[in-house]
N, C-alpha and C positions, 0 to 999 in steps of 0.2 A: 455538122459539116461532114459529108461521105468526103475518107481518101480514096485515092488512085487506088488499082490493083497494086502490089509488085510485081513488076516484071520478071523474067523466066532469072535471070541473072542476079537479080536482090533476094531473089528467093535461096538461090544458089549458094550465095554467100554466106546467107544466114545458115544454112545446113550444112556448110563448113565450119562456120564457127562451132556452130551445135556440136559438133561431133568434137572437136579440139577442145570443146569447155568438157565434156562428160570423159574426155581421158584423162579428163585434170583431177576433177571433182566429180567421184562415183556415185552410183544412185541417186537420191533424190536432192542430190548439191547443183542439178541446173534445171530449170523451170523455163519451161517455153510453151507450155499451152494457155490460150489468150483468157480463158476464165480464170486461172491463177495466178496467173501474171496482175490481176487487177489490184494482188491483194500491195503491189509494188505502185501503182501508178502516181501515186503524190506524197507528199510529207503531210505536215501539221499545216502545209499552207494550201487546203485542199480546193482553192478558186484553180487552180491548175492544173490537169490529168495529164496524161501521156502514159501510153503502154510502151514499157522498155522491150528493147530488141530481144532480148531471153534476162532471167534473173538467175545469176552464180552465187552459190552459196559456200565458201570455202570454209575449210575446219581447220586448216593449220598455216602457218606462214610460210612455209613453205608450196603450198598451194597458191596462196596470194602471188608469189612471186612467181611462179611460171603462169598464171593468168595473166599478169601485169606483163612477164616480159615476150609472151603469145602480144598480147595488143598492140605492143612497140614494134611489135616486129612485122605486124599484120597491117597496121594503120587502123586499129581498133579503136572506140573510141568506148570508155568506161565512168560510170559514175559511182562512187563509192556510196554507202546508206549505214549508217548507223540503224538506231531504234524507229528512224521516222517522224521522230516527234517536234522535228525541226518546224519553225514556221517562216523560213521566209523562203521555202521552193530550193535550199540548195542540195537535198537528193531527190529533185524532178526527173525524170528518166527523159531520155532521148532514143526516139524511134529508132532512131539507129548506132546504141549504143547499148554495152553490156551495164547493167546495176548490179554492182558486186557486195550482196547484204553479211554484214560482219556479226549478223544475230549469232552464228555457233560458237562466235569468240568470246564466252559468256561464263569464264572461270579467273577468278581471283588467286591467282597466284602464290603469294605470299605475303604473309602481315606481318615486318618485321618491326615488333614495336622498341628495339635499340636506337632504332636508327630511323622509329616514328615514320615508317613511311608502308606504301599496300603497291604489290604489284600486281595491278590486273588488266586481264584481257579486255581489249575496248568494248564487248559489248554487254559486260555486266553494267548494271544501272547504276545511278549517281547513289541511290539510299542503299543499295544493297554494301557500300563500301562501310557506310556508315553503322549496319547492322553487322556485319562480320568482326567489330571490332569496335565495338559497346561493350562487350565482358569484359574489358580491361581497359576499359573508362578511358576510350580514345574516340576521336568521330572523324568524318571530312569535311573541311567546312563548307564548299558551293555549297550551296542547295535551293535549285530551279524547284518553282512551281511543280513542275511535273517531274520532280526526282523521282518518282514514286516507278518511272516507264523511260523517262531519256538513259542514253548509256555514256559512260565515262568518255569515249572514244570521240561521242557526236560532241561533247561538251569540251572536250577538246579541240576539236573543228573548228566551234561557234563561239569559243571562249565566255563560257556559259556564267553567269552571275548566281545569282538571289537573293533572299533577302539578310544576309548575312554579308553579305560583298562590302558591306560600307565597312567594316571593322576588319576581316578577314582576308578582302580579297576575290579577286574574280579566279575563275580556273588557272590563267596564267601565273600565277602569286600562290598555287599551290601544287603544280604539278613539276616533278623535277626530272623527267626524264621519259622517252619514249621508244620504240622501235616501229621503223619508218619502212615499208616497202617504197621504191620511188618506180619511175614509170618504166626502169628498164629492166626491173625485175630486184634490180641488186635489195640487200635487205641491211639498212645502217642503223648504227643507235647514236642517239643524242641526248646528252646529258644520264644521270643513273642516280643512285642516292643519295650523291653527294649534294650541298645546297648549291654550291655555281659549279661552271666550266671553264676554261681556259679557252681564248680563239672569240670568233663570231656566236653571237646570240641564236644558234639555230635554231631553239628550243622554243624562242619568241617570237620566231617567222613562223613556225610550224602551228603554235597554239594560234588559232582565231583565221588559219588559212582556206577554210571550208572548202579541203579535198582537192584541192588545185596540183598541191605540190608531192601528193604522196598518199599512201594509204598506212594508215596506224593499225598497229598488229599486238601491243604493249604499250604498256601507260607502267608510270611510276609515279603516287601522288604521295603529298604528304598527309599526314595526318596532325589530331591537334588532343591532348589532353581536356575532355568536360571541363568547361569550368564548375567550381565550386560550386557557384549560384547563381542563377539565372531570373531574373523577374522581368516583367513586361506589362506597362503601362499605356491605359488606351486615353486619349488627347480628342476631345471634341471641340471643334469652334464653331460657330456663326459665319466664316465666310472660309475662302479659300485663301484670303491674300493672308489672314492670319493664323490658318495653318501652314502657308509656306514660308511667314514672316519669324516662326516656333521652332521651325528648322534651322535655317540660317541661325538662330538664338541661341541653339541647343550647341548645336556644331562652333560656332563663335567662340561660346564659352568655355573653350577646351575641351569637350564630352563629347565621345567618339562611342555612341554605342555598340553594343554587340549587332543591332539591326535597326532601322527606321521606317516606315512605312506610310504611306499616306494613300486615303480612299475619297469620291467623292460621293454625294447620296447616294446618287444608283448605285455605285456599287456596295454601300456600305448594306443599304437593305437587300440586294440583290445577295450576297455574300451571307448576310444574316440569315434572309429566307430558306438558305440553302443549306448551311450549319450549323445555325442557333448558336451561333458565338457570344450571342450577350453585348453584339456593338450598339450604339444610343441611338435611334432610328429618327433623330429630329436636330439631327448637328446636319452641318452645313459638310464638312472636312472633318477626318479622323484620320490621327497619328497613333500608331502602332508602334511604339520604342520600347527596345529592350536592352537592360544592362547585364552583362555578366560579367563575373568576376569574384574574389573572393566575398565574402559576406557581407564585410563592413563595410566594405567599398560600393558595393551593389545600393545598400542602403543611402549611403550618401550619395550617392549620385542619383537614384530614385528621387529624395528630397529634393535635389537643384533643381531637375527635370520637375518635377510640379510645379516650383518658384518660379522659375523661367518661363515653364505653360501659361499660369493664372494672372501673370506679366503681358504677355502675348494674346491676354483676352478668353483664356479656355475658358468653355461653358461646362466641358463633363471632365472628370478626372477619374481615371478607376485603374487601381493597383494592383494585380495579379499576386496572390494571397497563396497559392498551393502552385504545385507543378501541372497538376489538373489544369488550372482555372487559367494557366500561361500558356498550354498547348491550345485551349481551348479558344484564345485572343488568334491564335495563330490561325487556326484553319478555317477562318474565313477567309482568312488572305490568301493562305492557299489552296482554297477553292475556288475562288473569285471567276475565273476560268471556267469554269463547268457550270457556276451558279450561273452564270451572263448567258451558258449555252442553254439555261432551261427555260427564258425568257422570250429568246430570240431563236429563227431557224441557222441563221447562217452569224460570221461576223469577223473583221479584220481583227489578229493582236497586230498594232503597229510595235513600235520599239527605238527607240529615239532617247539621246538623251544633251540635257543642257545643264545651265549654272544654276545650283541652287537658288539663288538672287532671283531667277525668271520664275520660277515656278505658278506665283501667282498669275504673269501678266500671260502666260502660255497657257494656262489653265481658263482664264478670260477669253485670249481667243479662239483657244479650241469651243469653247461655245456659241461664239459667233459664228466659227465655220460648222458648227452640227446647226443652226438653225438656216445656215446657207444652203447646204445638200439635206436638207430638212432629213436626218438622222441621226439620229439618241449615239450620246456615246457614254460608255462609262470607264473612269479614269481610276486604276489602282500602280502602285507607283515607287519605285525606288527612291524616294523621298531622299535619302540622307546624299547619295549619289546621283542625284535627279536623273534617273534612268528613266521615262515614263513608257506604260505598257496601255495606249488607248486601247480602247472595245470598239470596233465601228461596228453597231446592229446594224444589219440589212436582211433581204429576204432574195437570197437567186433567182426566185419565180416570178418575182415583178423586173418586169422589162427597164432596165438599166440602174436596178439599184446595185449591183454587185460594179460596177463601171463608176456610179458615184462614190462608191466606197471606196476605190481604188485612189480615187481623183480626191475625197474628202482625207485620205491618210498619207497621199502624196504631200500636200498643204502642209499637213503636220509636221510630216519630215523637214520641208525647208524653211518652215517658223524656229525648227530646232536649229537646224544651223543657221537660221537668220540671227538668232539671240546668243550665238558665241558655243553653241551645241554641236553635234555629229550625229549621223545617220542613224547609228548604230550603236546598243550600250551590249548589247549580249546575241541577240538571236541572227547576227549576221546579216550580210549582203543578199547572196545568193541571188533569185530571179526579182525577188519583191522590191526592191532597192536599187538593184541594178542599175534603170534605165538614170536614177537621181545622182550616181555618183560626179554627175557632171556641176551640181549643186556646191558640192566640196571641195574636189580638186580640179583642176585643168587637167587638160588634154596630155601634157609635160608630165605631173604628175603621176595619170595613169599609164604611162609610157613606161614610167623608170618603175613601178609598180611589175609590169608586166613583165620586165627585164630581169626580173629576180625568180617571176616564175617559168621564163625562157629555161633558167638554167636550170629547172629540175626537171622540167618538161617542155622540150624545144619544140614538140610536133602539136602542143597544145590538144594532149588525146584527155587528158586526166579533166572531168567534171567540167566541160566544155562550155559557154554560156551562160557560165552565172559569173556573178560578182563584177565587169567591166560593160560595161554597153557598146565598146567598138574594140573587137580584140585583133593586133596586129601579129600581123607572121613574123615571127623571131630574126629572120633575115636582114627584115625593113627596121626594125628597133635597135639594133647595131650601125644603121648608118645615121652619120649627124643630122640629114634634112630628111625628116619619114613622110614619106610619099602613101598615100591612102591604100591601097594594096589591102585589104580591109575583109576578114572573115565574116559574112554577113551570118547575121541569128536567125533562126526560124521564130515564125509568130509563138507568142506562147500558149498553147492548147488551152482551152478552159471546159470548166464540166456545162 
């Protein structure tokens, strides 16, 4: 689809801005030529493009904050971006908005381990926290699929999970404190080393608000002591109902592992092909659990976890014997992502999660609906937390599979909240989700929602169109009877 020219006055604007972003941010901290700018146009949810209005790259918070309080004061509109590696669209650029990328805030502060905690600049990455502070036998415990490239900042956004989230905790359950530029430039902190606050839960509005309410400039997370010992045991079944039946069993029984995981064939051979992980390529379902904990402990709860399995019908049982051979169970899983991308050209990660109890009959009818939009999906999965992470294969260049895959992961979404589920387990709202929230909450609902990010940003300039499908002006949300008055969205770009 060609756009319009810009006319003499939009061109105007933007060579104003231009010159007020480069007093801010010297040298090569703003990006406004259209080839370079491409390297900005999507996150990890890349069915969506858009060249932002110019890309600011600030280096200190201080700079954050006279960009920030430049847009308030301009009626600018800006999108914040971590590392990118988000996937549901919520650092999509707007034509006509600044993307302000926090890559240069990529220094780790201080590892105070008295007080077991790391403070770092939002855009060092989720593993690099964990690497800085392994020589004294401490880690952090998220850890996304893609820790290897997401940064602390965006995981804080999207109140990032992984496969550790079931025993652990998701990002919210470990981060204890931030610094917050908000839209008027001012720079506050919330929460610091200590484990609570006195007052309002800011810290708990802020984690999982994907950019709406502020721009994070400091993180303070906690960290945790390695356990002793670590084992991890892979669970094969003959069907799905009796590996989600092995769950519910495990979890029932009082055993809260360190991790749980569940795959289905494709992606167990997909995964396999990809890493040589050693998973059973003729099980129906495979559970990935691991215990840690001191030694003796690890042991016996290994034992129940197989009683419990061979109970539940397993067909394969295999016990991670060395540290090798336990990392090695692992990186199928966390590869699972790139193995599906070497099969297929394109593909949805959805992100949805429900009640452990469902897992089977959701995992039935995700199959009914891949043979309805007749496309393959493959299911790896927060199993302990029932978070699920479908695969929808499709291919961009055949005419309307990328639209069916939109419409086959939509389905998915409200079978989740049809079975006592939510949108959402880790990768956020943002544009992917959006138009669904109307699935979960009512209209009331998204009101009183919006009402909380009125007050941090009443002109609704900060990350504009994601997360609500009908965003009202601050005005109309203060009176008792809200009258439509209604910001309408622009269509969403695709490639």
């Amino acid at each position: 689809m060609l756009m319009p020219e810009p006319d003499e006055t939009v061109i105007a604007r933007r060579q104003e801005i231009i010159a007020a972003m480069r007093a801010i941010v010297a040298g090569e901290g703003v990006i406004v030529d259209d080839d370079e700018l491409r390297a900005y146009d999507c996150d990890g949810l890349m069915a969506y493009k858009q060249l932002p209005l110019i890309v600011v790259l600030p280096e200190t918070t201080e700079q954050v904050s006279r960009v920030l309080r430049y847009c308030h004061e301009n009626d600018v509109k800006i999108v914040p971006r971590g590392a990118g590696t988000g996937l549901s669209g919520g650092a999509l650029p707007l034509a006509d908005a600044i993307t302000l990328g926090l890559g240069k805030f990529n220094k780790i502060l201080e590892m105070d381990f008295e007080n077991r905690c790391v403070v770092s600049q939002p855009g060092v990455t989720n593993l690099a926290i964990s690497q800085a502070v392994e020589h004294a036998g401490f880690y952090y415990a998220p850890d996304p699929s893609s820790q290897i490239a997401c940064s602390i900042g965006g995981n804080v956004a999207e109140n990032s999970g992984g496969v550790h989230c079931l025993k652990y905790g998701l990002t919210t359950n470990n981060v204890l404190g931030v610094e917050l530029v908000l839209m008027n430039g001012d720079v506050v902190r919330v929460g610091g080393k200590h484990l609570d606050s006195e007052g309002y839960d800011l810290l708990g509005v802020i984690t999982g608000s994907e950019g709406l309410l502020g721009v994070i400039t400091e993180v303070t997370v906690r960290i945790l002591q390695k356990p002793e010992t670590a084992r991890a045991v892979l669970l094969g079944f003959d069907s799905n109902e009796d590996g989600g039946d092995c769950v519910g069993a495990i979890i029932g029984a009082g055993i809260i592992p360190g991790g749980m995981e569940m795959m289905d064939t494709f992606a167990i051979r997909a995964a396999d092909d990809f890493a040589e992980a050693g998973y059973p390529r003729d099980v129906t379902s495979l559970l990935i659990v691991e215990l840690d904990g001191p030694e003796v402990e690890v042991d016996h709860l290994i034992a129940r976890v197989e009683a419990i399995a061979r109970q539940q019908n397993a067909t394969y049982v295999k016990v991670s014997e060395s540290e090798e051979e336990r990392l090695r169970f692992w990186s199928g899983r966390k590869s699972a992502f790139p193995a599906v991308g070497r099969i297929s050209p394109d593909y949805l990660c959805m992100d949805g999660t429900i009640p452990r109890g469902q897992l089977a009959h959701v995992l039935s009818r995700m199959s009914e609906l891949s043979d309805k939009y007749g496309l393959r999906v493959a299911n790896v999965f927060h199993a302990g937390d029932g978070n699920l992470h479908p695969l929808i294969l499709f291919d961009s260049n055949q005419p309307d599979e990328l639209e069916a895959a939109e419409n086959f992961g939509a389905d998915i979404l409200r079978l989740c909240v049809e079975v006592g589920g939510v949108l959402t387990g880790e990768h956020g709202v943002g544009v992917e989700k959006r138009d669904l929230m109307g699935e979960m909450f009512t209209e009331d609902d998204m009101k009183q929602q919006q009402r909380l990010k009125c007050a941090f940003d009443p002109e609704h300039l900060l990350n504009p169109g994601k997360v609500y499908p009908t965003l009202h002006r601050c005005a109309e949300l203060g009176r008792m009877h809200v009258h439509k008055g209604q910001i309408p969205f622009p269509e969403l770009p695709r490639f």
